[in-house]
C-alpha positions as a printed NumPy array, in Angstrom:
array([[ -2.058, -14.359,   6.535],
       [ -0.651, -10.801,   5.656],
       [ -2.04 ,  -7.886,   3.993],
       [  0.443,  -5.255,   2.99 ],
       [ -0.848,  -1.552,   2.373],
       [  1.291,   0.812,   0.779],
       [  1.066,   4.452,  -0.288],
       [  2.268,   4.873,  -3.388],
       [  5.673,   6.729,  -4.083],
       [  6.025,  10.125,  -4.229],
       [  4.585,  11.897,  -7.449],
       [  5.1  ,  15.141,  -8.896],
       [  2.798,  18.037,  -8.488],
       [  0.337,  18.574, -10.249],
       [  1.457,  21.48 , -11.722],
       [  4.63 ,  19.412, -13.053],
       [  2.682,  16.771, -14.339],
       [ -1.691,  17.019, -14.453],
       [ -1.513,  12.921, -14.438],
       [  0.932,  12.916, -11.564],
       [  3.121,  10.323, -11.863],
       [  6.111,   8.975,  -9.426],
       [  9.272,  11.602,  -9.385],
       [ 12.071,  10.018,  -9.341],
       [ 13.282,  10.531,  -6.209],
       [  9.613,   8.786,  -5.427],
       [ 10.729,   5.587,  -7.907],
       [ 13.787,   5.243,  -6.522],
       [ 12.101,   4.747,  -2.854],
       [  9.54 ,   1.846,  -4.195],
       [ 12.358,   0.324,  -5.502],
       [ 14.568,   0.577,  -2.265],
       [ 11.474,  -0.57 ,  -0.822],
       [ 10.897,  -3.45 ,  -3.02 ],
       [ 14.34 ,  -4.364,  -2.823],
       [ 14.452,  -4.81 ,   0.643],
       [ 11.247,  -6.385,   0.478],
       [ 12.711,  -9.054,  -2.433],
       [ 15.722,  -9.747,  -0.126],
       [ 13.711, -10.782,   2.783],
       [ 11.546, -13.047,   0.464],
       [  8.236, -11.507,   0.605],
       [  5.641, -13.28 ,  -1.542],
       [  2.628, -11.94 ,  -2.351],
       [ -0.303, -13.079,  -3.998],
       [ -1.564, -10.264,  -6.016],
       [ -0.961,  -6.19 ,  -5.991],
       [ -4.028,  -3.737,  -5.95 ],
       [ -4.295,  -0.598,  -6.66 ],
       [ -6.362,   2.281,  -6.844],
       [ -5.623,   2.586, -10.342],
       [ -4.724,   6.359, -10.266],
       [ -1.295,   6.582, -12.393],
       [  1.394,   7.086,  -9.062],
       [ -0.288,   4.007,  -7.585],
       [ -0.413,   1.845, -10.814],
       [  3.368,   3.006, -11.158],
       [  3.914,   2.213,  -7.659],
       [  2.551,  -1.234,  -8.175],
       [  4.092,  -1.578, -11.404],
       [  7.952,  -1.476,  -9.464],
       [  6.596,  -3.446,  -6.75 ],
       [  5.707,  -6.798,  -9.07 ],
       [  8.951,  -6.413, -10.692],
       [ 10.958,  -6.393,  -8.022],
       [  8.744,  -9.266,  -6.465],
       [  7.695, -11.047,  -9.59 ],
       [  4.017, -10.838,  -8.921],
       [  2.53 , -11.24 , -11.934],
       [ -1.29 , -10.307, -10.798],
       [ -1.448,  -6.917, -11.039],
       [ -5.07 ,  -4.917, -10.847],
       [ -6.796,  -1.955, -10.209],
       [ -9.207,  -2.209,  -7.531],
       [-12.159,  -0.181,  -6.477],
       [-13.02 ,   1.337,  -3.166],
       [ -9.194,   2.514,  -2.89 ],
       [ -9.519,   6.364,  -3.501],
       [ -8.832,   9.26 ,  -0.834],
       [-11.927,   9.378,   0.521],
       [-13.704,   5.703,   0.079],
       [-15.533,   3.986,   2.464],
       [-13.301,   2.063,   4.688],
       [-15.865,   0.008,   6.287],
       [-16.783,  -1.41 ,   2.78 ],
       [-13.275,  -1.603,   1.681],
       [-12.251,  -3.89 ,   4.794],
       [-15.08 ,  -5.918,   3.874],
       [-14.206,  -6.775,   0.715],
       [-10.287,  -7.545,   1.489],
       [ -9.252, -11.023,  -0.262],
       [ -7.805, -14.017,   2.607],
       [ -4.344, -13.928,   1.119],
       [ -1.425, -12.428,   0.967],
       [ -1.901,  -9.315,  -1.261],
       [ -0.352,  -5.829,  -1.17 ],
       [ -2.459,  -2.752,  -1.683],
       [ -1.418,   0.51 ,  -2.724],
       [ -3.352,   3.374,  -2.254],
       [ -3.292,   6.958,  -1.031],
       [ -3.795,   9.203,   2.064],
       [ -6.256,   9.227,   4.467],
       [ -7.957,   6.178,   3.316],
       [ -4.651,   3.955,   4.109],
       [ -4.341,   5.359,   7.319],
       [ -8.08 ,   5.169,   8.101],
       [ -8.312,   1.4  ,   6.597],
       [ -5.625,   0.972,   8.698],
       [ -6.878,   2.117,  12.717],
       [-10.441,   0.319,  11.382],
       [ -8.723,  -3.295,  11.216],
       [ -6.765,  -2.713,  14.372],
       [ -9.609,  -0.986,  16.435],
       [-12.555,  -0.812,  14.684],
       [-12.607,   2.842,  14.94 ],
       [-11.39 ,   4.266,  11.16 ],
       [-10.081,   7.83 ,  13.156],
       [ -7.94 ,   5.69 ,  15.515],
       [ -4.831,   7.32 ,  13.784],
       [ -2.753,   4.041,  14.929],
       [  0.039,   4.187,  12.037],
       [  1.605,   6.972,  10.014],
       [  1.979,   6.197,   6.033],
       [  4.751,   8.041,   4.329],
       [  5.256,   7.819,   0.551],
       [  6.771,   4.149,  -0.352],
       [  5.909,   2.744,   3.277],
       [  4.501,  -0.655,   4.138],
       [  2.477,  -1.308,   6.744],
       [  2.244,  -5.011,   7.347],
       [ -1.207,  -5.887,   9.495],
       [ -1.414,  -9.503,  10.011],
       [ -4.895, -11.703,  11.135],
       [ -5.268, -14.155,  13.441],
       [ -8.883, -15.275,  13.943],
       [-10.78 , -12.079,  13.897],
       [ -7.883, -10.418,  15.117],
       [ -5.914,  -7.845,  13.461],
       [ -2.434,  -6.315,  14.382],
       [  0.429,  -4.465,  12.808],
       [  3.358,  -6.702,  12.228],
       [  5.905,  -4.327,  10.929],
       [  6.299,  -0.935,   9.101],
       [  8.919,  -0.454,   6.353],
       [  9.893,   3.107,   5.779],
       [ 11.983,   4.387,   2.207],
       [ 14.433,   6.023,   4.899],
       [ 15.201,   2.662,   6.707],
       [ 16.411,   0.829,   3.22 ]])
């Protein structure tokens, strides 16, 4: 089983844009992203996210590109949510989840080491960090990055 976290694509200021949605230099890295991720026949379940616009956006280019038709926002996904209760509540299949800064990161180190501050992985906009289970055990399978596509 794999869970895929993602933060979402780069978004414009807010400044630019008070809702912030994706620039396009930040859609066109989702959908190298999800490209790649298409041509190396990823399937996912289902696609969360924290239902802020870049991340719905995000998610949005993701199920295209991967024709994942369950979409949804989920709770517990903001900035600064509880990662403890958000780890609890992850789903035993193979879903992507697309969130933001430092809770990713933080959600992250907790599965691997139990310890949220770990700082075991470094998100950049578009990444995905793929953390797979055995057992009880969790470990980082791979990391895509929007510069390796």
């Amino acid at each position: 089983m794999a869970y895929y976290f993602v933060q979402h694509g780069l978004a414009l200021s807010k400044d630019q844009d008070p809702a912030r949605r994706l620039s396009p230099e930040g859609e066109s890295a989702v959908m190298r992203v999800a490209t790649h991720l298409r041509q190396h026949n990823i399937s996912l379940s289902g696609i969360f996210h924290s239902g802020k616009t870049r991340a719905h956006q995000t998610a949005l280019l993701f199920s295209q590109q991967l024709a994942v038709d369950n979409v949804s926002e989920l709770t517990g996904m903001n900035p600064s949510d509880d990662v403890a209760d958000f780890a609890s509540a992850l789903q035993d299949n193979d879903n992507m989840y697309i969130g933001h800064l430092p809770h990713l990161e933080r959600v992250v180190s907790y599965l691997i080491t139990g310890n949220e501050n770990a700082a075991v992985v470094k998100f950049t906009n578009a990444a995905v960090v793929c953390i797979k289970q055995v057992e009880s055990e969790f470990y980082i399978d791979w990391v895509l990055s929007p510069a390796i596509c």
